[in-house]
N, C-alpha and C positions, 0 to 999 in steps of 0.2 A: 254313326259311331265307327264303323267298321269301312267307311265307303275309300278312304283314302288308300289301305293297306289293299281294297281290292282292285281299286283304280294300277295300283303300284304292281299287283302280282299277274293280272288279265293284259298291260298292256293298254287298259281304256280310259278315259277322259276319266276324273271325279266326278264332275257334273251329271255326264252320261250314264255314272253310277247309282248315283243321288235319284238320278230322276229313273230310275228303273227300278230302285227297290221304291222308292213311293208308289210307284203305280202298283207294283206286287202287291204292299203291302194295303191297298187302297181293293184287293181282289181281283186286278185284272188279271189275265193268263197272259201266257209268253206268246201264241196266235196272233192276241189281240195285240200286244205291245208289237211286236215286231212288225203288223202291218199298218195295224192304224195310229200308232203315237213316233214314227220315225222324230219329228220334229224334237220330241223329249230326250230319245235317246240315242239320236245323231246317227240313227240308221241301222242298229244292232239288227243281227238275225238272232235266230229263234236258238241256237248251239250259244251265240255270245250271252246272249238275256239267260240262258240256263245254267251257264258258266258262273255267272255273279249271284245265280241265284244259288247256286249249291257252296257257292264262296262264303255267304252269307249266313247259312245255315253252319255251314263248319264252326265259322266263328264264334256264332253266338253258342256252338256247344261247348266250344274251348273256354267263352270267357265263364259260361257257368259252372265249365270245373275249376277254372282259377279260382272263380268268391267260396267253392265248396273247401279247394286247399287251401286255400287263404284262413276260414271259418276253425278247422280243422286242426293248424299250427297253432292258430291264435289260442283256441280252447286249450293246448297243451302249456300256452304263457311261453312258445318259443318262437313268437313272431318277431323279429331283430327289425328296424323301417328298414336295413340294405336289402334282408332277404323279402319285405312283403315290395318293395321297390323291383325288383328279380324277377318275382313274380308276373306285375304287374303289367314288367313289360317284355313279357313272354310271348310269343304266338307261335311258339313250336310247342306240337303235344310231345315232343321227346323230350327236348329241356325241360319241360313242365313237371312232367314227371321225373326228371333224373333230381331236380329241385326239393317236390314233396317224397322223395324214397326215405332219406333218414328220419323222417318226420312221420311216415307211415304205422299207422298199429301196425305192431309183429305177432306173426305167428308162433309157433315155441320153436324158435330156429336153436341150434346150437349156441350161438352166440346170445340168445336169450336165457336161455337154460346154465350158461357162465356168467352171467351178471345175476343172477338170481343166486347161484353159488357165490358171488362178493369179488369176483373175479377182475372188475372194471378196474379200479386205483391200478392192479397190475398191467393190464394190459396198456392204461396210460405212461405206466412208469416201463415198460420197455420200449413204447413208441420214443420217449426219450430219445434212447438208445445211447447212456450215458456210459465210458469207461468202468470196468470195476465186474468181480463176482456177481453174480445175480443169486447166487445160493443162499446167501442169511436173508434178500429181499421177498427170494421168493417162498423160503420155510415159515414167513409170517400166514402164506396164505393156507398152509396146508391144515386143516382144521374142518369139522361139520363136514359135509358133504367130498369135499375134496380130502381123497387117500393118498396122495403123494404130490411130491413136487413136481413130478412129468404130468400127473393131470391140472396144476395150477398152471403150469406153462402152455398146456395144450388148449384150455378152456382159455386163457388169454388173449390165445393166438388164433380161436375164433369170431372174438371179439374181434381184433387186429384185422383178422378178414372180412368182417360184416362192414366195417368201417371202409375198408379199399375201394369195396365192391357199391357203397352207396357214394360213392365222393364220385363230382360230376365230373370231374377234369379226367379223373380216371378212365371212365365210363366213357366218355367222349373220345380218350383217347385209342382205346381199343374200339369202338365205332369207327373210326377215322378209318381205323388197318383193316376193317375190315369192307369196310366203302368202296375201299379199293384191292382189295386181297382177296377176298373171300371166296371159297370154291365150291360150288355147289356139289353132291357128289350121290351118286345112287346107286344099289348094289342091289341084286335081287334078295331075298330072304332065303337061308338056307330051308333046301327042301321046298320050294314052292315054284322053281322050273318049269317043271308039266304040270303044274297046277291048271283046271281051266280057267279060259280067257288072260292065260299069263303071255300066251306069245303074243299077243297086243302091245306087250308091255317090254318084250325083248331086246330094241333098241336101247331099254335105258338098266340091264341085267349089272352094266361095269361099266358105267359113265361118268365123265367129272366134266365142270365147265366152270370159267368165272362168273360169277352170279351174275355182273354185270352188261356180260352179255346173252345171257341166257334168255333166251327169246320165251313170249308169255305163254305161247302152245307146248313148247318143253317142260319148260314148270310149271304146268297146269297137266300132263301129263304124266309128270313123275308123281306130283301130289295125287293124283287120281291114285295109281298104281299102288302107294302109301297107305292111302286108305281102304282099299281093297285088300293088303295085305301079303302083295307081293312082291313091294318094296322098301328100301331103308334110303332113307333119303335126311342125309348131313348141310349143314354149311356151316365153313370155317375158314378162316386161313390155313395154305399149304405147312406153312412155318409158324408155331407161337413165339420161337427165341426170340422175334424184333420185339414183339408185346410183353415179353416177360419182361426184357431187357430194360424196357423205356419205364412200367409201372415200377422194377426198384430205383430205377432213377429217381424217381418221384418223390417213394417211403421212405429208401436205406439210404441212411446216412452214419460213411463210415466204416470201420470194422469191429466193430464191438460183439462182446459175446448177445448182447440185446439186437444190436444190429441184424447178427445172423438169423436170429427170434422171426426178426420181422419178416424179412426177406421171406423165410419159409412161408410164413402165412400170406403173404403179399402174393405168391405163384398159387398159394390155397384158393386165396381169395378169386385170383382170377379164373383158376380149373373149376371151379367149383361151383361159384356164384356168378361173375361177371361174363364172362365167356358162354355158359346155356341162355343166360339172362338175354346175351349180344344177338346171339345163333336164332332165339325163340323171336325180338328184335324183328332181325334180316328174314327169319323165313315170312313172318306176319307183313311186312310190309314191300316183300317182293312177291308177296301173295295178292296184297293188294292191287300194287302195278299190273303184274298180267289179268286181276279181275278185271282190274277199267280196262285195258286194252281190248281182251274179249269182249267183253260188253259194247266198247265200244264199235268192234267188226260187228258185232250182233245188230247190232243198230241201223248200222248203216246198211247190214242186209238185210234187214228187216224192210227197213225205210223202201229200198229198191225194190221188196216183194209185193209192199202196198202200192206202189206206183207201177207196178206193172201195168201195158197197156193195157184199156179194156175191150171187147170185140164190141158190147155197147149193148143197146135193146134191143133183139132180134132174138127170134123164136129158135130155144137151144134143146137138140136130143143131147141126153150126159148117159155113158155108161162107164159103169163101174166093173172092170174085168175080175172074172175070175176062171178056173178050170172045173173043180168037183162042183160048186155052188153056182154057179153059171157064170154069167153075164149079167146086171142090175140095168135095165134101160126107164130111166124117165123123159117126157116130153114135156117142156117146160114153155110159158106163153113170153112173149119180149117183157114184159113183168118180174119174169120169174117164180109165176103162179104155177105151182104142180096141175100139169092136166093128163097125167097119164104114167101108170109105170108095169114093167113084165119083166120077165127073165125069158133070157134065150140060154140054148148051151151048147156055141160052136165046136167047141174044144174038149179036147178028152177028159173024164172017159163017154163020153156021150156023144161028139164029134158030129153033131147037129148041125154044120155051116150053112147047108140050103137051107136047110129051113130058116137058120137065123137070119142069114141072106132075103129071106122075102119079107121074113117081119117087119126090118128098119127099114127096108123098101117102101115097106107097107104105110108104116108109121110116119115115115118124110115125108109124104103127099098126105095123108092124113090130117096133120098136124101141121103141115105148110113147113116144115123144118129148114132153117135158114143156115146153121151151123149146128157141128155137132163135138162133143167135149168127149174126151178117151183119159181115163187117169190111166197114168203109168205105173200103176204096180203091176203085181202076180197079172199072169196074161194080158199088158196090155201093150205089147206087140203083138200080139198073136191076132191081138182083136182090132187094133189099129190098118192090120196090111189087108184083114177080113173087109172093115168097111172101106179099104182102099179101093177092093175089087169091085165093089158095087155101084151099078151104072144106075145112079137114081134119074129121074124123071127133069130133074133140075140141080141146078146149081148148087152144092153145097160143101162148106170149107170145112174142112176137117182139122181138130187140132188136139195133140193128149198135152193132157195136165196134170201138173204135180197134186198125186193125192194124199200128200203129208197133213194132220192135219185132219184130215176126211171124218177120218174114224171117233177122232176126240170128239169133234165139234156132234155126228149123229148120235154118241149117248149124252149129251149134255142137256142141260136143263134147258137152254135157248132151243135147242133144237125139238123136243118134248114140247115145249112152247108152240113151236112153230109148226111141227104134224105130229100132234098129239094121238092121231090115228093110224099112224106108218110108224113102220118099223124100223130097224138103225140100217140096214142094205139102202131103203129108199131114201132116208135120210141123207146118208152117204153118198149116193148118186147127184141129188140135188145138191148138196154142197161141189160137186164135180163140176157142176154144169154151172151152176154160177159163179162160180169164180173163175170162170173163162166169160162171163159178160160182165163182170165188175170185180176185179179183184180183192178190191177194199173195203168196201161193201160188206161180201162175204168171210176172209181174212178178220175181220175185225172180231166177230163172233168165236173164234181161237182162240186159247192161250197160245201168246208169241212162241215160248219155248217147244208149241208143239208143231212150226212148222218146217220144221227143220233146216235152218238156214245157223250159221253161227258158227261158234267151237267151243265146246268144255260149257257149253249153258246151266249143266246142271251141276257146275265144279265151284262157280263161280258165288259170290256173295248174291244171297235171292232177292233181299233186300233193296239193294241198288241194281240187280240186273229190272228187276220191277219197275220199278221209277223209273228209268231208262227208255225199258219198251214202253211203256204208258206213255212213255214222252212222247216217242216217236211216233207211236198210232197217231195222239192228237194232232202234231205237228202234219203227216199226213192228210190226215182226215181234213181238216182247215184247210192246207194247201189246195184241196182239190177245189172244196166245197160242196156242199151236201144238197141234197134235190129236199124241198121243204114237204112234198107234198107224197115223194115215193121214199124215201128215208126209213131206215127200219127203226126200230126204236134204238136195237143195240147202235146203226151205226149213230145217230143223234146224240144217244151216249158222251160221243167223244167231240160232239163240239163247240168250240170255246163257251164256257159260261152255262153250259147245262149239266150231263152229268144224269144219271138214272131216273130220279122221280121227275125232271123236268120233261125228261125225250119221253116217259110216258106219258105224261100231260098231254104234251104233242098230238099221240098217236091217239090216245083219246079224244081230244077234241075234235084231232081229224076225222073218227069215225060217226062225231055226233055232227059237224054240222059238215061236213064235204070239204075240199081240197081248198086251201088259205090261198084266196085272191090278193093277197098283198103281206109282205112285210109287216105294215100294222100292225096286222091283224093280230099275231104273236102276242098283241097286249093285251089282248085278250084270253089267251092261256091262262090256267090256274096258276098260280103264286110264281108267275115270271114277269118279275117286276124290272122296274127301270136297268139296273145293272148288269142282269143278266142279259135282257134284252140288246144291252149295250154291246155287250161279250159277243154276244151271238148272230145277229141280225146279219151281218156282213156277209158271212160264211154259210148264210144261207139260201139257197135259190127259188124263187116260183118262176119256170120257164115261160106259162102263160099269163103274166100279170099283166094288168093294165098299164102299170109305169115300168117299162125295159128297163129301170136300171135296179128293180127288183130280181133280175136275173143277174148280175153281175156282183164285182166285189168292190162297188162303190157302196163306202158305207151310207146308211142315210143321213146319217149326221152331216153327210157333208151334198146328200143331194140338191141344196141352195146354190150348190158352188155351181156345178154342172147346169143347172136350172138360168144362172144367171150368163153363166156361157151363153148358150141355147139363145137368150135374149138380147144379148148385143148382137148375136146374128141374126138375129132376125128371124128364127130357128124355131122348130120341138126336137126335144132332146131325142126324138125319135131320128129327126134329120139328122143331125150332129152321130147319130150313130151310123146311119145307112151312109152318109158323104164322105170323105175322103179329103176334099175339098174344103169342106167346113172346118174339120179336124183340123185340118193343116196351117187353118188360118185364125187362131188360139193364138193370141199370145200370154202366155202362163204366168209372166210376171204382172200382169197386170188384176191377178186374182191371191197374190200374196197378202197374207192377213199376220196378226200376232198368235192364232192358233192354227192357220193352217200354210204352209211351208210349200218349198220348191218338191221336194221327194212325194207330199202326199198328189197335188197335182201331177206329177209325172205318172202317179200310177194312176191315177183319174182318167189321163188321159189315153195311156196304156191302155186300162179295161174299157175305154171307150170303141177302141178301134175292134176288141172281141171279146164282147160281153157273153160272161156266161165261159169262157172256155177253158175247156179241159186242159188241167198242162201236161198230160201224160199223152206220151205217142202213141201211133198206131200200132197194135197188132199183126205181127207176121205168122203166117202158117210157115209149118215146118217137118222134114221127112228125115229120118233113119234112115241109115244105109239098109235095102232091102234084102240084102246077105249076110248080116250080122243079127243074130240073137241071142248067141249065148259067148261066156269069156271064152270057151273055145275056138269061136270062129274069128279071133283076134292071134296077131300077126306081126313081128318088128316091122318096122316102116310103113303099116300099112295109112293108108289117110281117109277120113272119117269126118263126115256129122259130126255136131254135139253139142247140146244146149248147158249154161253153164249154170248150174243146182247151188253151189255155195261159194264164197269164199272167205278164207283165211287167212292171215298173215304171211301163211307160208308157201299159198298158192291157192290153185282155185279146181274146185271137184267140177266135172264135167261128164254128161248121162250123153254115151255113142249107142245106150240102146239093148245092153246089154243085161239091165239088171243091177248092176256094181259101176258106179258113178270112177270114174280114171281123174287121176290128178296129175295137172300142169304144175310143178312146182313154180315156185316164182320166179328161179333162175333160167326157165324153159319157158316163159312165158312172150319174150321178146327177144330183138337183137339186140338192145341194148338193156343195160344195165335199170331193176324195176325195183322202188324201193317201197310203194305202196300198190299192191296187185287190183283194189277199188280204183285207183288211177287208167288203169290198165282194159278193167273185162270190169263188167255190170251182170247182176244176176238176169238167167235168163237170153241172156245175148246170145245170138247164133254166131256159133266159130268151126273152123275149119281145126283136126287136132292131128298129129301122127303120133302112132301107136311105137313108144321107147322102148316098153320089156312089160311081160304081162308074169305077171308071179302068181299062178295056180292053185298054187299050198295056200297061201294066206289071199286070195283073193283080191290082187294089186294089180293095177293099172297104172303103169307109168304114160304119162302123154307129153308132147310137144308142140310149143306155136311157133319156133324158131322156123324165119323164114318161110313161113305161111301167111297167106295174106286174111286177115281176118272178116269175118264177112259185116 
């Protein structure tokens, strides 16, 4: 029904539309379409297939308000076929609405409250606006309710206004001026100055800007401010004279003493009704635009914080720093099985460093310790240069990690779940050290909004920022692919075709009968039937299977295809994987069918060449300047470390070590001109920054990458 207008507004084929909400609506997820039905949908990724999908949806709620106002006029017997025609072929919710407004039950507005005084005949009889006294027309109305002629005139002239103010072309016209006019404008609130938390808010104390270019972290930040209560935040046009001017165009016709009538009511109409009505409009749907904009930076650094590298399976110490409460140390197996946890307390006031010093000593040969995980919060420089000093017995890489995040996930209910007998320090610990061997993995068991990457997350519509990150996870989680046999329940959760009671079926049968020798096997899980299986299968791995292409992301649907390869050479698909030579000597078109395509063989052949592999990079260790730890020991010009924590629109937050993360705005970002800063710097990327101006009182970090060579 809808597939043409979405073909029309996406830019994509119809066809390519058609066959993407059938498969939707047939229960597949966007995972699945994106990798394994290219042929249907001519190649979409996983953002395009979500695009048509949330197109889709808009749609169908637009046309169910259509049949509602449609239902609505008709019941009043004032359905004309021009106006249900109007209707019909509407797809803006603002015409839509500017259509059903006269038609709207009314509240007791003023202009209700004058027709119920009998007031209407007059106010059509000045819309006229015919030569001649109005004083013998209008002494007929004075009578019941109405005390004189200035209140039959005035109660008319509400009317007259209620009328201006619902007429479309009206409405549209003052939309137009203000499309292009409109100025957003924010003032502090008197008396709220030294309010606390207001100087966060003191860039925008006496600010105006055109709406239209007001970037979505400024008006996400005024509105914030607004709602807090510390600011007044407008939008209008600088000037209403062009608007007054052009709506009497429209009314007055004339000079009549009725004429002047109108007019008046005509600048009522607009000050009153049409003009808040515009404003409330524009602020609601450039509320919108910076929601999706945010959300959608949220996403994308989201996206980049799941795919961060992972150090992999190897045996990890994680501490969790502190000063008064110690230091949290657990030792963790390439698993990520708890096999040990203590406190030490290097740091004041108890300045324990030997001691602590021999313990992790202790502990790394103990426990075989491969790598060890340091979060960056409270003390975790102090504890990081601590294990820097330490000459363990062997080899071991050191790296701190964002503990954002940490704390949420150790009182949650997954976590209660997971060490039901430890307390929220150990909990927290372990969540440190595992997500330095799998980020995703661990990450997933988070609420998004708690790991602190984004802007205005909690400003934002919850609704669609929800949807959003869920997307992402999944699309993550699939991209990678998940281990069938070490999979947590939560991360199973997210993929394609399972979903909570399925990943625990999983992990249940895993526990009854040992680790899934094959794909299959999955068919045998409780109530994961054909479909799911279908969803799922792909995105799943057994490293050790009997058939290698149970580790990769050749679905089985199509393992005949690979099998029939394998056989013209004369081959086991086991050869076909290990040769090079064999690979090479495939010709693809000769395996084309009417359901399986050139793109699904390309990627056949792709995951043949490295089945099973990860498409996240490797892991780099990384050090702080070892003479910086607090904003004081920062310096103009000075040049620094610094791994990059978030980014924004408006640039990107960057951690030299200090505590207080320094921001590169976007115009410092490069030498030349940068117009998307994800283009630019990746969360977590090592860069080289110099220190602009460090601002003490409100604890700012101005940085630069101009003319630095990025590492």
């Amino acid at each position: 029904m809808f597939e043409s207008f979405i073909a029309k507004s996406l830019n994509i084929g119809e066809k390519q539309v058609s066959n993407t909400l059938k498969l939707l609506s047939e229960g597949s997820t966007i995972p699945f379409i994106s990798r394994y039905r290219k042929e249907m949908t001519g190649s979409l990724d996983e953002v395009q297939i979500q695009n048509i999908e949330e197109q889709y949806d808009k749609l169908s709620t637009l046309q169910k308000r259509k049949e509602f106002i449609l239902s609505s006029i008709g019941e009043e017997g004032k359905l004309t076929p021009d106006l249900q025609k109007k209707i019909e072929n509407s797809w803006s919710a603002t015409e839509l609405e500017d259509l059903y407004l006269p038609y709207k039950p009314k509240r007791k507005t003023r202009a209700e409250v004058a027709r119920q005084k009998g007031l209407e005949p007059l106010a059509k009889r000045l819309m006229m606006q015919i030569d001649g006294k109005l004083s013998s027309v209008v002494s007929a109305y004075v009578k019941g309710e109405v005390k004189s002629a200035e209140d039959a005139i005035k109660g008319a002239q509400d009317i007259i206004a209620e009328w201006v103010s619902e007429q479309e072309g009206a409405r549209d016209k003052v939309r137009r001026v203000f499309s292009r006019e409109a100025v957003i404008v924010s003032r502090v609130v008197k008396g709220k100055e030294k309010a606390p938390d207001s100087a966060k808010f003191s860039d925008y104390f006496d600010f105006s800007e055109p709406l239209r270019k007001c970037s979505s972290h400024r008006l996400l930040a005024m509105r914030r401010g607004e709602a807090e209560g510390i600011l007044r935040v407008s939008i209008a046009p600088e000037d209403d004279k062009n608007i007054e001017e052009g709506l009497s165009r429209i009314f007055v016709k004339g000079q009549s003493e009725s004429s002047k009538l109108v007019e008046e009511a005509v600048l009522d109409g607009y000050k009153r009704l049409i003009k808040p009505a515009i404003e409330t409009e524009f602020a609601g749907s450039s509320k919108q635009l910076a929601d999706e904009e945010a959300i959608r930076v949220f996403a994308e650094n989201l996206k980049q914080l799941l795919l961060a590298p992972p150090l992999g399976q190897k045996r990890v110490m994680a501490i969790d720093p502190g000063f008064r409460t110690g230091c949290k140390v657990v030792c963790l197996d390439a698993q990520g099985t708890l096999l040990h946890f203590e406190a030490i307390f290097p740091h004041a006031p108890q300045c324990k460093a030997t001691e602590a010093a021999s313990t992790l000593s202790r502990l790394v040969d103990k426990f075989q310790i491969e790598a060890i995980s340091i979060g960056n919060g409270t003390a975790g420089r102090e504890t990081e240069q601590l294990v820097q000093s330490i000459s363990f017995s062997h080899p071991v890489q050191i790296f701190v990690v964002s503990e954002n995040g940490a704390s949420v996930y150790s009182a949650s209910a997954i976590a209660r779940e997971e060490f039901p007998k430890e307390d929220v320090t150990v909990r927290g610990a372990v969540s440190i050290g595992r997500r330095l061997m799998d980020p995703l993995a661990e990450l997933v068991k988070i609420d998004p909004k708690s790991i602190g990457v984004g802007q205005y997350q909690h400003d934002v519509d919850q609704t669609k920022l929800k949807k959003s990150l869920d997307q992402t996870v999944i699309n993550s989680v699939n991209m990678v692919g998940v281990n069938l046999n070490t999979a947590s329940k939560h991360l199973l959760t997210y993929v394609s075709g399972l979903g909570p009671q399925l990943a625990q079926n999983i992990v249940d049968y895993r526990a009854e009968n040992g680790p899934f020798k094959s794909r299959k096997e999955l068919k045998r899980v409780s109530r994961l039937g054909e479909k799911a299986y279908e969803q799922c299968a792909g995105f799943l791995r057994i490293p050790d299977a009997a058939n290698p292409l149970d580790n990769s992301a050749v679905h089985p649907e199509r393992y005949a295809v690979v099998e029939s390869m394998a056989a013209h050479l004369h081959c086991s698909v086991d050869d076909l994987i290990a040769q090079k030579q064999l690979r090479d000597s495939i010709d693809l078109a000769k395996y084309v069918t009417d359901s399986v395509g050139m793109p699904t063989l390309k990627d056949i052949k792709a995951e043949l060449e490295k089945p099973g592999r990860d498409p996240r990079q490797h892991i780099e260790t990384f050090s702080f300047d070892p003479t910086v730890h607090t904003i004081d020991d920062l310096h103009e010009g000075q040049l620094l470390p610094g791994i990059v924590t978030n980014i924004t629109n408006f640039g990107a937050f960057v951690d030299v070590g200090v505590h207080q993360d320094g921001l590169v705005h976007v115009s410092q970002m490069s030498d030349h001109y940068v117009t998307n800063p994800l283009e630019v710097l990746s969360l977590h990327q090592h860069v080289e920054v110099k220190v602009l101006n460090v601002d003490h009182e409100r604890s700012r970090i101005q940085l630069t990458m101009k003319d630095l060579q990025k590492k």
